[in-house]
C-alpha positions in Angstrom: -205.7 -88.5 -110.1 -208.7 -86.6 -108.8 -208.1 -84.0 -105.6 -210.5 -85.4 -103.5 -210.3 -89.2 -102.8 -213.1 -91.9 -101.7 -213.8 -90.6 -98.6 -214.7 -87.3 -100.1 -217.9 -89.1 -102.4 -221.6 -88.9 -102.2 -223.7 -91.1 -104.6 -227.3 -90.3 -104.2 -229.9 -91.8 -106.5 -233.0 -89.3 -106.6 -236.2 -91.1 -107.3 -239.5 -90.2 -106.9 -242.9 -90.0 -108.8 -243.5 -88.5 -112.0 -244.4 -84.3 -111.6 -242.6 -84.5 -107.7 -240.2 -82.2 -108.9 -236.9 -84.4 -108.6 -235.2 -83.1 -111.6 -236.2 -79.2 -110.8 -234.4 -79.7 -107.1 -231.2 -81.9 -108.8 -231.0 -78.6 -110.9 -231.3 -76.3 -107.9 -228.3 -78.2 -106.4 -226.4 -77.8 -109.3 -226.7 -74.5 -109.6 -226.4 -73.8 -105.4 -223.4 -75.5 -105.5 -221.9 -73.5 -108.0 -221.7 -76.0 -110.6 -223.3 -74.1 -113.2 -223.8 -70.9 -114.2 -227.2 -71.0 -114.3 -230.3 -72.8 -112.9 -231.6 -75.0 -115.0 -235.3 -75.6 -115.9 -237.6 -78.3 -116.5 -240.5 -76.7 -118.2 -238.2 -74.5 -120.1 -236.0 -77.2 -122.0 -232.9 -76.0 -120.5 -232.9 -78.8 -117.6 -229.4 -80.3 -117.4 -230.4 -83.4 -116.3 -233.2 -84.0 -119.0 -231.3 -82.7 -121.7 -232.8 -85.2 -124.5 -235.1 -84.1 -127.3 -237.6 -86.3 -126.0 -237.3 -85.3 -122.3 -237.4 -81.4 -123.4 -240.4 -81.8 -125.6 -242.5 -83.4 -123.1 -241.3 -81.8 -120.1 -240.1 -84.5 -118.1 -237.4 -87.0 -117.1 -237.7 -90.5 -119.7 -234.3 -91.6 -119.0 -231.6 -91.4 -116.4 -229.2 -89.2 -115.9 -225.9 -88.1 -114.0 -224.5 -84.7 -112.9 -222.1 -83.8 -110.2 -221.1 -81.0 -107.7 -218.6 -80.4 -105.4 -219.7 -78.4 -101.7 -218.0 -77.9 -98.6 -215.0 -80.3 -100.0 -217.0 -83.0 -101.3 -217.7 -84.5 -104.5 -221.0 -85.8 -105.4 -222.7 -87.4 -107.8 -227.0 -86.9 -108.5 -228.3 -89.8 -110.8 -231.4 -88.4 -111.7 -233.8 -91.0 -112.8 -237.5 -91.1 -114.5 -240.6 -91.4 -112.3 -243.3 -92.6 -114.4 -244.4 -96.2 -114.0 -244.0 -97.2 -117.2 -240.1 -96.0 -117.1 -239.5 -97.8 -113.6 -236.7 -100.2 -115.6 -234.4 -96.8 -115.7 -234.8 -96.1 -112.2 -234.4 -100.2 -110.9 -231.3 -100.2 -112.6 -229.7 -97.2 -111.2 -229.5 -98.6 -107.8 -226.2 -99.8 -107.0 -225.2 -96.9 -108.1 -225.2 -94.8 -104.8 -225.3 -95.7 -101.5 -228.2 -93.3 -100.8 -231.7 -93.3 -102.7 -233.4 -89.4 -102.1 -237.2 -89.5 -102.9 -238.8 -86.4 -103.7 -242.6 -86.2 -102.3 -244.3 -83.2 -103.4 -246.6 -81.5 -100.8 -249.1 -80.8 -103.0 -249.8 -84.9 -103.6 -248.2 -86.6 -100.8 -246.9 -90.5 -101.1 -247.6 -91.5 -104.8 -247.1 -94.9 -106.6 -243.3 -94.9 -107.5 -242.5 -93.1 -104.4 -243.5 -96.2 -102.8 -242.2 -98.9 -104.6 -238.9 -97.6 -105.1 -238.4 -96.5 -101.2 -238.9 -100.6 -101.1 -236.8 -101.5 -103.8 -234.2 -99.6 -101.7 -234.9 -100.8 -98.8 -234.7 -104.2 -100.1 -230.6 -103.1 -101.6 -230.2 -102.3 -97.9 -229.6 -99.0 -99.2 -229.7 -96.0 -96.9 -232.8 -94.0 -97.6 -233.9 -90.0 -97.7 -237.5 -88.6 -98.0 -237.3 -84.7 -99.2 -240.4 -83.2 -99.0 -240.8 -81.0 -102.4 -242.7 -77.6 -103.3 -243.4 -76.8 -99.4 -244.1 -73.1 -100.8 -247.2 -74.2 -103.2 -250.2 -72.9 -101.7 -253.0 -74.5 -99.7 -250.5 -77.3 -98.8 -250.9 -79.3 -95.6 -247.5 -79.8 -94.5 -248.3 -81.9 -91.7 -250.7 -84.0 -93.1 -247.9 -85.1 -95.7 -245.4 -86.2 -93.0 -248.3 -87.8 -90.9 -248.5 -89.7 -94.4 -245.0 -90.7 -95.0 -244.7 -91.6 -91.5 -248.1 -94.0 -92.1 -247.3 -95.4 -95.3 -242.9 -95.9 -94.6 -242.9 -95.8 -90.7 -242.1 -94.4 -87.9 -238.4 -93.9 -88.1 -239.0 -91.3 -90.8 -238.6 -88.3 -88.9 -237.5 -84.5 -89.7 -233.8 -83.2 -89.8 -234.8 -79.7 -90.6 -238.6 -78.1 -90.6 -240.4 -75.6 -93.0 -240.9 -72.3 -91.1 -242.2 -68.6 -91.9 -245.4 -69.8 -93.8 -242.6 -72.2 -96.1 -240.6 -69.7 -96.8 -237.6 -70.6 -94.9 -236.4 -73.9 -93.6 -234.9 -74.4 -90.1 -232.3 -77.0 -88.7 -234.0 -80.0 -86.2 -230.9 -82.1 -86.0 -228.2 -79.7 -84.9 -230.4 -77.1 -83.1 -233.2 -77.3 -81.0 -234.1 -73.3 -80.9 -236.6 -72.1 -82.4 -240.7 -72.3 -83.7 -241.3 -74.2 -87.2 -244.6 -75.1 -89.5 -244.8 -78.0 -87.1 -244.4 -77.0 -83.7 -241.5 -76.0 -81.6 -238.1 -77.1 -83.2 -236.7 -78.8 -79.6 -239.7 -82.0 -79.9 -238.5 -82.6 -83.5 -234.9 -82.3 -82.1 -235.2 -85.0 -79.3 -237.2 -87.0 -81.9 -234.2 -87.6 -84.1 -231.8 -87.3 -81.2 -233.4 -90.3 -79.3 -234.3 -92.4 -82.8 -230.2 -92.0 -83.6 -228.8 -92.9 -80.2 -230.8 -95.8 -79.4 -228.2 -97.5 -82.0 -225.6 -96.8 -79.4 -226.0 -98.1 -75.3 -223.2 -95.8 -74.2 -224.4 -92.6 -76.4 -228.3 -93.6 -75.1 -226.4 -93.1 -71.4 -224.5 -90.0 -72.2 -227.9 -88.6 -73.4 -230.4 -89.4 -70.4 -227.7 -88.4 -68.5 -228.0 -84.9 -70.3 -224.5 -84.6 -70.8 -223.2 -82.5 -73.9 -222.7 -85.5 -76.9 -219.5 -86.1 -79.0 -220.2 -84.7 -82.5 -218.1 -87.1 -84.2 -220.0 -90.2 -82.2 -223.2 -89.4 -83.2 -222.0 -88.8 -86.8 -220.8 -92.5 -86.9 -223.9 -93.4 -85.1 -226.2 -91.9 -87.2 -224.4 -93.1 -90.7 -225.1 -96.4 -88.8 -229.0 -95.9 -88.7 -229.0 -95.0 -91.8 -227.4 -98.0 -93.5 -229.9 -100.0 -91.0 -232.5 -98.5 -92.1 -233.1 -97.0 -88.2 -233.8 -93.9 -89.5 -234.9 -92.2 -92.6 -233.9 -88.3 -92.5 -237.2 -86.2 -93.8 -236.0 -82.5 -95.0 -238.2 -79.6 -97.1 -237.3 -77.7 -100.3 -238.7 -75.7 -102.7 -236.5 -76.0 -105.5 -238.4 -73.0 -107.8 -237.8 -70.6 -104.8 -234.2 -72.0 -103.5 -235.8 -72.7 -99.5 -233.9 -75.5 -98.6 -231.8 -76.2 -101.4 -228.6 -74.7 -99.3 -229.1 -76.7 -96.3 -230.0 -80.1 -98.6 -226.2 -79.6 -99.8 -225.5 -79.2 -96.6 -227.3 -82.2 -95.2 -225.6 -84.4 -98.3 -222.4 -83.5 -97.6 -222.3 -83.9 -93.8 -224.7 -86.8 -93.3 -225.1 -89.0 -95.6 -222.9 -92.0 -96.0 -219.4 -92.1 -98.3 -218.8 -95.2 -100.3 -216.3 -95.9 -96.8 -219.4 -95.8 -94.7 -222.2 -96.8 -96.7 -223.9 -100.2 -97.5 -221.8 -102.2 -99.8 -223.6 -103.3 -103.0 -224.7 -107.3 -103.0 -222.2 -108.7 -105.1 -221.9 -112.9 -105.9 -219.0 -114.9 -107.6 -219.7 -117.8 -108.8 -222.4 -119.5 -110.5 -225.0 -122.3 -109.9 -224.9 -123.8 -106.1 -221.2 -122.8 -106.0 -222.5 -119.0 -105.4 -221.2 -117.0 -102.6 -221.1 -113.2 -101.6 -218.1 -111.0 -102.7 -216.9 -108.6 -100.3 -215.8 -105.9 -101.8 -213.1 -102.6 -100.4 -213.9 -99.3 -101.6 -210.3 -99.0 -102.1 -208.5 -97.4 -104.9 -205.2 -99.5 -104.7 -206.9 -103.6 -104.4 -208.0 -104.9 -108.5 -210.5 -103.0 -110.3 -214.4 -104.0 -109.7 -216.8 -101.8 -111.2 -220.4 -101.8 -112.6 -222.3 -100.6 -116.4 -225.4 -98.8 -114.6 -226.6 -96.7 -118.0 -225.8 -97.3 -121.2 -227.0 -94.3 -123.7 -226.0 -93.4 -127.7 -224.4 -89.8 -127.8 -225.0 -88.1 -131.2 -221.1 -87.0 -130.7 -219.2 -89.7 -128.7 -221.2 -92.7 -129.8 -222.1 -95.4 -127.4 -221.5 -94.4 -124.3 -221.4 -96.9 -121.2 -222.0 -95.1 -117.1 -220.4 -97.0 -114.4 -220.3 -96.9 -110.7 -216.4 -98.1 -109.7 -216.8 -100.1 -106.3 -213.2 -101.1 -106.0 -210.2 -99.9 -107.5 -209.8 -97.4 -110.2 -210.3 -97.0 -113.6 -207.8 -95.2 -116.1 -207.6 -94.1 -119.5 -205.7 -96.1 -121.9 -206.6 -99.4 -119.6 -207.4 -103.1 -120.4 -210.0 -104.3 -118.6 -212.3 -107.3 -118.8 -216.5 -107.9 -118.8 -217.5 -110.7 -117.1 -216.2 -113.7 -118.2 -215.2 -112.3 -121.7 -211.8 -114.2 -122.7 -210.4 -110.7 -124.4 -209.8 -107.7 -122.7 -211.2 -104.5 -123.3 -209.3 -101.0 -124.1 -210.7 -97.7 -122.7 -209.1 -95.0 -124.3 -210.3 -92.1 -122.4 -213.0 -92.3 -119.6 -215.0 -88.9 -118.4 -216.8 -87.6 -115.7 -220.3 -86.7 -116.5 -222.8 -83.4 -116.1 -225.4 -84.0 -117.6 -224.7 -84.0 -122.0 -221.3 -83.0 -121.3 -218.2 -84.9 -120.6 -215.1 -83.9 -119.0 -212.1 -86.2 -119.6 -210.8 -87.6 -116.4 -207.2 -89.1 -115.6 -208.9 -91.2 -113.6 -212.2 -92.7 -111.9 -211.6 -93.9 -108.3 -213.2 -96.0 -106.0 -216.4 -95.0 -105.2 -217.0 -92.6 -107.9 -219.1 -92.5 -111.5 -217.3 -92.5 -114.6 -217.9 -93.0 -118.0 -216.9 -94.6 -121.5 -217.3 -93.5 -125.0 -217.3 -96.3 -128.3 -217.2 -99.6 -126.5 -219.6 -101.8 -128.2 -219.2 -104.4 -125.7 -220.2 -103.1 -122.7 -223.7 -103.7 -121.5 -226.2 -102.5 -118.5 -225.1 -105.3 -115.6 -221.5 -106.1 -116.9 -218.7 -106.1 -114.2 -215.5 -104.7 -115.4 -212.4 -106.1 -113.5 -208.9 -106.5 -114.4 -208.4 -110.1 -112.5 -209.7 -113.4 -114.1 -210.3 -114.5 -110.4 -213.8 -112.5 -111.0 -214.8 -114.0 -114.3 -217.9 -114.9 -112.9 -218.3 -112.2 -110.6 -221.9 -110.4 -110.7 -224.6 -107.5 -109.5 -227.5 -109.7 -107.0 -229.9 -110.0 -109.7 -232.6 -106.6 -109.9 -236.1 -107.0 -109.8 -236.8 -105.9 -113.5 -240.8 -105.8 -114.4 -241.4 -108.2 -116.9 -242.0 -105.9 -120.1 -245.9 -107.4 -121.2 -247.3 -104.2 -123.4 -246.5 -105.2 -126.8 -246.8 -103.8 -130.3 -245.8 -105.5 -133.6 -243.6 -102.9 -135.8 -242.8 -102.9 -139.5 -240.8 -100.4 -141.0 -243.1 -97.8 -143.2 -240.0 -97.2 -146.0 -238.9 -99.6 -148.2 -235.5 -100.6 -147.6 -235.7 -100.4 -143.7 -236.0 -104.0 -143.1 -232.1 -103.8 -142.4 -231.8 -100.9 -140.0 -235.2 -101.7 -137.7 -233.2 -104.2 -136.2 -229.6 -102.7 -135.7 -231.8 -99.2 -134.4 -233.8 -101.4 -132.2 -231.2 -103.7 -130.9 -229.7 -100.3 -130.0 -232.7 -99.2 -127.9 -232.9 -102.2 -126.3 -229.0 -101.8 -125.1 -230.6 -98.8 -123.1 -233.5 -100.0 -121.4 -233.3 -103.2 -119.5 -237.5 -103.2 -119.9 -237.4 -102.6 -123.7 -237.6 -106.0 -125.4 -237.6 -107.1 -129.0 -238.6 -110.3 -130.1 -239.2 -111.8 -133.7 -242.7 -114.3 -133.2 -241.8 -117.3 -135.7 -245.6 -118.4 -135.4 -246.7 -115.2 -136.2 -243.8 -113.9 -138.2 -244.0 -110.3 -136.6 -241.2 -107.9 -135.0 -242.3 -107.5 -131.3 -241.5 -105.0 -129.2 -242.1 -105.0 -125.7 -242.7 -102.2 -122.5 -244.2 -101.7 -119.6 -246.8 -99.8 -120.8 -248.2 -97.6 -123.9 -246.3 -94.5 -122.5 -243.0 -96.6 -122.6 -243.5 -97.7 -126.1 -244.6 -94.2 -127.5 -241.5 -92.8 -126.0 -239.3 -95.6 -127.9 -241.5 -94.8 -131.1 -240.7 -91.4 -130.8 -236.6 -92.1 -130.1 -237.0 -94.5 -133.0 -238.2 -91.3 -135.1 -235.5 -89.1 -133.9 -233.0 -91.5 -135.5 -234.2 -91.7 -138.6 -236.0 -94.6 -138.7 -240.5 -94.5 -138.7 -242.4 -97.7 -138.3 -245.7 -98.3 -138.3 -247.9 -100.4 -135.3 -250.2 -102.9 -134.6 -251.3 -104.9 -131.1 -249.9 -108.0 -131.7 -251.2 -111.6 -131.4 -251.2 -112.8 -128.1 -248.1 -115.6 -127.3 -250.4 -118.3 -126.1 -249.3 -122.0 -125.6 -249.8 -125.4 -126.1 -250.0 -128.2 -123.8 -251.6 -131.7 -123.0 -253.4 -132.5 -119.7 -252.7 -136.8 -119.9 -250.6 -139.1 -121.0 -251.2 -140.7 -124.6 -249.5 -143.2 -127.1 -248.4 -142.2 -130.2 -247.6 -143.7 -133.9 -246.1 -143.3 -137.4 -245.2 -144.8 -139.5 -243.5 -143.2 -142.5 -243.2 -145.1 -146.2 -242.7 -143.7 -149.0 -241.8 -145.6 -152.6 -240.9 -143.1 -155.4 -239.0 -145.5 -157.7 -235.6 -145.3 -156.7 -234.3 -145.7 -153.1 -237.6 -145.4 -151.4 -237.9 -143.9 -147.1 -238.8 -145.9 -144.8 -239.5 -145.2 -140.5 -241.8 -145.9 -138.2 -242.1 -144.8 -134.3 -244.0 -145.5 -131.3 -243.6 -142.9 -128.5 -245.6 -141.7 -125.5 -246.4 -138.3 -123.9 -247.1 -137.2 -120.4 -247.7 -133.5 -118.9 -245.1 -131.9 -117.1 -245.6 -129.1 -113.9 -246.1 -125.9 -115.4 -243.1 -124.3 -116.4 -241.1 -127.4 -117.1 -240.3 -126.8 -120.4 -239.5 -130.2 -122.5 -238.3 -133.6 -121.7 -237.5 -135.8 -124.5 -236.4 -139.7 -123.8 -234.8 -142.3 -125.6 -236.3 -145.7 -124.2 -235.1 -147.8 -127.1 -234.3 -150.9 -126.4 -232.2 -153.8 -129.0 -231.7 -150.9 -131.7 -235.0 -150.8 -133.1 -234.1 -147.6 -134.1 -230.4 -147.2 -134.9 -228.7 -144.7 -132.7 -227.7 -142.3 -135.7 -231.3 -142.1 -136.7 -232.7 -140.8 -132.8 -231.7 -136.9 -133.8 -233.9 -136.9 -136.3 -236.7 -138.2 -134.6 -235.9 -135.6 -132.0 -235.7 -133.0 -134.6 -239.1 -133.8 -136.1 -240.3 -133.7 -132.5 -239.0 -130.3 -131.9 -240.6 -129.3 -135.5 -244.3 -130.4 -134.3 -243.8 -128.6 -130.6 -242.8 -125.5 -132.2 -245.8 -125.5 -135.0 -248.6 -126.7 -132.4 -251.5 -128.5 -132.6 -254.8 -126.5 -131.2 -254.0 -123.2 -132.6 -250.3 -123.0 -133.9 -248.4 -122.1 -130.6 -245.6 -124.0 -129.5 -246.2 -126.5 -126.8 -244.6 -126.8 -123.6 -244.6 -128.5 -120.4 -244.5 -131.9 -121.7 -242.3 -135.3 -122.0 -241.7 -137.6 -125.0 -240.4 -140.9 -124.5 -239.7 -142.4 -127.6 -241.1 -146.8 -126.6 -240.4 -148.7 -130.0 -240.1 -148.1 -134.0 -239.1 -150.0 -137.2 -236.2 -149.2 -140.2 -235.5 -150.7 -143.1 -231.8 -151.5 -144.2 -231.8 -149.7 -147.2 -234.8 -147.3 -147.2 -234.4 -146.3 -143.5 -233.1 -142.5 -143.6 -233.0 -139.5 -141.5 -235.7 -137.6 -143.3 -238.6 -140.3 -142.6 -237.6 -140.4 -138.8 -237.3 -137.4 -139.0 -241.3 -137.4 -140.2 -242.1 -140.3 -138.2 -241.0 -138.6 -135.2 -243.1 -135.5 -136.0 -245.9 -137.4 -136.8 -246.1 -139.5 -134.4 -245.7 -137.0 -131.7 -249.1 -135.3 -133.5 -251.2 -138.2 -132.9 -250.0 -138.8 -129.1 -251.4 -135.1 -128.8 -254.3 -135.4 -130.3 -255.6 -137.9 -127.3 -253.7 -136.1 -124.5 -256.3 -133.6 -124.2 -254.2 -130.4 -125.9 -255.3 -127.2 -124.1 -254.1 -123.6 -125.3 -252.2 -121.9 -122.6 -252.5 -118.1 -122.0 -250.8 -115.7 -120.2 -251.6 -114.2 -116.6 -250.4 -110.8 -115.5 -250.4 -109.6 -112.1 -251.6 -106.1 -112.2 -251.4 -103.1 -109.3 -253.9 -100.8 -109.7 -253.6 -97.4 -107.7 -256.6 -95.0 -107.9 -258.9 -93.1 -106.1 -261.0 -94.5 -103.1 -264.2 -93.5 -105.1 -262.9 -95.1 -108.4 -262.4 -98.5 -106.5 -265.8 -100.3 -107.2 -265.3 -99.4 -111.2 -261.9 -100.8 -111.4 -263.1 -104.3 -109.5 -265.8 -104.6 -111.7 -264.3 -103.6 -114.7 -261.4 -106.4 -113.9 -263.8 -108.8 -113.3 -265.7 -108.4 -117.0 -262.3 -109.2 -118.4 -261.7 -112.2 -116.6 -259.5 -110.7 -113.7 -259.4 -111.9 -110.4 -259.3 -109.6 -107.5 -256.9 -110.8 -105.1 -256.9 -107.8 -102.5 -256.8 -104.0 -101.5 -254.8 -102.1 -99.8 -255.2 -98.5 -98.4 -253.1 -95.8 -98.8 -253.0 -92.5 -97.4 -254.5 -89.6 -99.0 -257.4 -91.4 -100.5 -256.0 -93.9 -102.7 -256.7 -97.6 -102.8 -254.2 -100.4 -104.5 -255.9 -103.1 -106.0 -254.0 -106.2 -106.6 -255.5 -108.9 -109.4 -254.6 -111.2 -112.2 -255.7 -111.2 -115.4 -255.4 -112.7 -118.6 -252.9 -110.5 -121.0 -255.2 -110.3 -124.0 -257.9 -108.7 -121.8 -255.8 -106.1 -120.5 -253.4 -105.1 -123.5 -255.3 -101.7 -123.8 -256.1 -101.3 -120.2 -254.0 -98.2 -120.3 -256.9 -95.9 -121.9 -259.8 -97.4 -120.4 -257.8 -96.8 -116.3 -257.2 -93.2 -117.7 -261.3 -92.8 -118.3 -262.9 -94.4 -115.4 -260.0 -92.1 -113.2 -259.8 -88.8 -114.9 -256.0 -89.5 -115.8 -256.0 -90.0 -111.8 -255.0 -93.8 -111.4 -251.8 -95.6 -112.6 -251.0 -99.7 -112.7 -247.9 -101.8 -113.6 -247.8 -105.2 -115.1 -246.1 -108.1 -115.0 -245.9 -111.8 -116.0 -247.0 -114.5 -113.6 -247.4 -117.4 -115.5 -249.4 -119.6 -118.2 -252.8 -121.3 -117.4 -255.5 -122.8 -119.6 -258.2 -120.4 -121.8 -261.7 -121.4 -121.1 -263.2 -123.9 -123.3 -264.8 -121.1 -125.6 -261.4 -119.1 -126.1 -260.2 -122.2 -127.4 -262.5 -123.2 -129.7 -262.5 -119.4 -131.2 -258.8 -119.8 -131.6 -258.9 -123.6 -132.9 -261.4 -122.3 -135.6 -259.8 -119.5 -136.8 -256.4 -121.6 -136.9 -255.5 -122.7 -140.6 -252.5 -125.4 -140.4 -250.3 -125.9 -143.1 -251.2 -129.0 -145.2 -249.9 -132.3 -143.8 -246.7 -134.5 -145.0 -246.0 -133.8 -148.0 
């Protein structure tokens, strides 16, 4: 067992934007705390946390990563995660793995895009939450512009534990001390700020403190690990990793304030499935049955497939069973590690409340609960908010041979990302793969590469849809005489529109066998058939109900094949007066750029038939502009957002749903559809 025990833990998710300098301050912890012999560096490829070929080549983080520390008796654990938009899946799924999420802000930029929307996503996990301020030492930066900023764009109740001083060079302590002159202003108003924003939590400690009597360390501890789990306050601190100010009393501030998996927010877990859901409680407790979660799930050149987990109750051991979900067979671990970074250090054990890992179990995947008691078969994580993945590209192997290993190599990928998607289009008979954006795609080109396997690219064709907008009837009737036994079927059915997102109804309304029961499957079947092949433009059709009314068979030449016809058939003619409209698909889009930029970027989403649903200001000059557009106007929106804003602006992109092309969209695709010939 490990010398230090639940209790003793820190899990703290760092998060931030892209270039905030997250991964340069997790490596300045390491190396404060002893960890390591040496400090790692970002732009010098020697970064423990980004430690992949991709990561050191472009010189920042693409995937997650863990490394741990020990300081002043406890242990704790950094997941390091990517900031770029376009990598947000990585970050979203390191979540429940700490009780704390630290964003990085740099002082040179203030609050930027990711900043934001994962200090919500954490806020939403009830997680506790802590803003460090990064690269206070740059020069010409406006120190108390950035925290009038933060306080603007998260609140109020974020508010300094310890201030830059002597021109950034030094960093001194606003929670503990009230002595002193800072950046900001004399240290005692920042004291009685945090003093008075942690004690309201408490009516007796509030009394003890306008009374101006001395307070009980150890109450406002527990108090203040209370405001932080309500969200009350959110601790602001300073660094500059490059230089070291700060990094000392951020281990400091970990260790002593933030929340152990004892105090902190328990993770949202459910049992249960359907309407007979409920919420799990959970004990960080190393002696109740085993409860942990797959968080990352990366290949390792040397230990193969290797699956992270965050242990909420219970402890995990080598040469232990346990099960995933509600998998029948258990599963053997043979040795589990702690990780730093690349390396691995095998562990007797992973207790509660700690981060362990797994080497060559195929079977493990990013959201799986591992238990040891069938009573949690059908215990699970509260779903995460996952972007839907809408940039695509269509990928085809450039050797000969490859057809085999694109899709063992890709299925692989997509084990790692939870917003990397692969698809296979039967309409359009291409290999799909799906991100978040071009940046997320070129980086899983690139990892494609790096194992041996090069493709080549193309956009693909759009996934439109079919559907009708009235009801219709519908008719076939399929004869056939070649001879011998000759086929024989004939159906009447109906068709009427279903809400949007329905999906497919299909009913049976025969009445006095008309058509015998064995032959209804295979007017199904040829229904299915004709959905999935369309009628506009080829696209399968959706959102719609088939009621099969009346038909005819023949004693001897009735078989399944010509209901099977009749059936697809007839459903073609029912569509062809139901008023069939192609279906496209709508993204929402968030746009962030700069104030000046915002009239282009309106416009612009407006000539590709966007619609501009609102703006919202941000501090330091940006605008957000939120729209919807159709995804074929905006597949290459990427480049042209890069030109209008210098490289300055950034968006994400997600589904929203399906709604009609305009009448001249549809006849373009219509024309340039080319069915296959008709029965033959």
């Amino acid at each position: 067992m490990p010398s230090y025990s639940t209790g003793d833990i820190r899990n703290i998710v760092m998060a931030g934007h892209m270039g905030t300098g997250k991964t340069t301050l997790a490596d300045a912890m390491l190396f404060a705390s002893g960890a390591v012999p040496r400090q790692g560096s970002v732009n010098d490829g020697t970064s423990f946390c980004d430690f992949e070929k991709e990561e050191k080549e472009h010189g920042h983080s693409i995937f997650s990563s863990v490394v741990r520390f020990s300081h002043g008796g406890r242990q704790v654990n950094i997941v390091d995660t990517p900031g770029s938009p376009d990598l947000l899946g990585q970050a979203i799924s390191c979540l429940p793995a700490g009780e704390t999420i630290v964003t990085t802000v740099s002082a040179q930029n203030g609050v930027e895009l990711i900043t934001r929307r994962m200090m919500d996503l954490a806020a939403s996990r009830h997680l506790a939450r802590m803003i460090v301020v990064t690269k206070i030492n740059a020069p010409d930066v406006d120190i108390k512009s950035v925290l009038e900023q933060i306080q603007a764009t998260f609140g109020r109740q974020c508010l300094p534990i310890n201030l830059p001083a002597e021109g950034g060079s030094a960093v001194v302590d606003c929670l503990a001390s009230q002595e002193g002159e800072s950046a900001l202003g004399p240290v005692e108003d920042y004291h009685a700020n945090v003093i008075e924003q942690i004690v309201e939590m408490d009516e007796a400690l509030m009394e003890t403190y306008l009374e101006g009597e001395e307070l009980d360390p150890a109450a406002v501890h527990d108090t203040l690990i209370r405001s932080l789990n309500e969200g009350h306050l959110v601790p602001v601190c300073f660094t500059d990793a490059k230089t070291g100010v700060g990094v000392q009393e951020l281990l400091d501030i970990v260790t002593r304030h933030l929340p152990s998996p004892l105090e902190g927010p328990r993770q949202e877990l459910l049992l249960g499935d359907g309407e007979a859901v409920e919420p799990f409680e959970y004990e960080a407790d190393s002696s109740k049955p085993l409860v942990a979660h797959v968080f990352k799930v990366a290949t390792d050149p040397f230990v193969g497939k290797l699956s992270v987990f965050r242990v909420h109750q219970g402890t995990v051991t080598g040469n232990m069973t346990v099960l995933a979900g509600d998998a029948r067979k258990g599963i053997k671990l043979n040795r589990v590690f702690n990780l730093l970074g690349k390396d691995h250090a095998e562990a007797d054990a992973i207790v509660a409340g700690d981060i362990g890992a797994v080497a060559k179990v195929e079977d493990l995947h990013i959201g799986d609960i591992l238990h040891d008691d069938h009573a949690f078969d059908e215990l699970h994580i509260k779903p995460l908010p996952f972007p839907t993945p809408m940039y695509g590209l269509a990928v085809a192997p450039k050797a000969r041979g490859d057809e085999g290993k694109i899709s063992s190599t890709l299925a692989r990928l997509q084990e790692e990302d939870p917003t990397f998607k692969v698809g296979h289009d039967p309409q359009t008979r291409e290999l799909v793969i799906n991100g978040l954006g071009e940046l997320h795609l070129r980086f899983m080109l690139e990892r494609l590469k790096n194992r041996g396997l090069e493709v080549e690219t193309r956009p693909p064709k759009i996934a439109y849809r079919e559907t009708i907008q009235a009801p219709a009837d519908g008719h076939y009737r399929h004869k056939k005489q070649t001879g011998g036994a000759g086929q024989f079927g004939e159906v009447f059915l109906k068709v009427e529109p279903l809400e949007r997102g329905q999906g497919y109804e299909f009913v049976d309304a025969i009445f006095g066998g008309a058509i015998p029961g064995q032959f209804m499957p295979a007017v199904e079947k040829g229904v299915k058939e004709m959905l999935e092949t369309g009628y506009v433009g080829g696209y399968p059709i959706q959102d719609i109900k088939v009621t099969i009314t009346d038909g005819k068979s023949h004693p001897v030449d009735s078989k399944e094949v010509a209901f099977k016809t009749a059936g697809k058939y007839a459903l073609r003619d029912a569509i062809s007066k139901a008023r069939p409209v192609v279906l496209e698909p709508i993204v929402n889009m968030e746009v962030v750029v700069p104030e000046d930029a915002m009239g282009a970027i309106t416009g612009d989403l407006s000539s590709r038939r966007g619609r501009v649903q609102g703006t919202d200001m941000l501090p330091g000059g940006l605008v957000v502009v939120k729209a919807q557009a159709p995804l074929a106007e905006v597949t290459q929106y990427q480049s042209m957002l890069k030109s209008v804003t210098g490289g300055q602006g950034s968006f994400m992109m997600e589904f929203s749903h399906y709604e009609p092309v305009p009448p001249q969209v549809q006849q373009q695709i219509a024309a340039a559809y080319k069915p296959q010939g008709e029965e033959e």
